[in-house]
C-alpha positions as CSV (number, residue, x, y, z in Angstrom):
1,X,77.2,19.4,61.9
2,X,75.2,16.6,61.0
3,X,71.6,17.7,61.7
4,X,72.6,20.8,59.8
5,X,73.3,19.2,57.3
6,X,70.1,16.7,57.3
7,X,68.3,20.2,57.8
8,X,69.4,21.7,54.2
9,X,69.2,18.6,52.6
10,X,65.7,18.4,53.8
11,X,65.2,22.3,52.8
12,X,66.6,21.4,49.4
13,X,64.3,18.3,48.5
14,X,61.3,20.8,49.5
15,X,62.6,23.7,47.7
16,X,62.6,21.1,44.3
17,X,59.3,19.6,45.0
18,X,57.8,23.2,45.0
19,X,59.7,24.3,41.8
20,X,58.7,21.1,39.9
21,X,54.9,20.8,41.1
22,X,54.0,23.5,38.4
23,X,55.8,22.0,35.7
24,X,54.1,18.6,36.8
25,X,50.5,20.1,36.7
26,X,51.4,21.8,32.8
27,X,52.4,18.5,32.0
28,X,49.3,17.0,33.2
29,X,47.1,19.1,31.5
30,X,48.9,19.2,28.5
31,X,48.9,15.3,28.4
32,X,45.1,15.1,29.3
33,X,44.5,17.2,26.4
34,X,46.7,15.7,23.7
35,X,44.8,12.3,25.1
36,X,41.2,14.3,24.9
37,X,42.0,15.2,21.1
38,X,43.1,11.5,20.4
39,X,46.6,11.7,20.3
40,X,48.2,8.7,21.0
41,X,51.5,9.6,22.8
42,X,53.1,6.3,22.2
43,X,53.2,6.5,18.3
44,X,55.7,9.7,18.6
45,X,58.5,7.7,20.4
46,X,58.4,4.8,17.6
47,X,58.1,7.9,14.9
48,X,61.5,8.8,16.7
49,X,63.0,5.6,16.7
50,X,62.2,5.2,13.5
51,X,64.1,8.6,12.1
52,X,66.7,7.9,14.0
C-alpha cells in the first residue's frame, strides 16, 4: 500500500507542476513587461496598504 501511495503522490506533485508551469511563464512575461515599461511593482502593494 505504501509505494502506491508514494506512486500517486509522486503522480500528483507532477500533474501540478505541469498545470502551473504555464501560468508561471504568463506571469513571467507579464512581469518582464510591466518592468520593461517602468512599472515599479512594489509601489502597488504600499498603494494597497495604504487604501486599506
Amino acid at each position: 500500500m505504501t509505494p502506491l501511495l508514494l506512486l500517486s503522490r509522486d503522480c500528483f506533485i507532477c500533474w501540478v507542476n505541469i498545470w502551473i508551469a504555464p501560468v508561471e511563464c504568463v506571469f513571467d512575461l507579464i512581469e518582464s513587461e510591466l518592468a520593461h515599461r517602468g512599472v515599479v511593482l512594489e509601489a502597488d502593494d504600499h498603494v494597497a496598504l495604504q487604501a486599506a
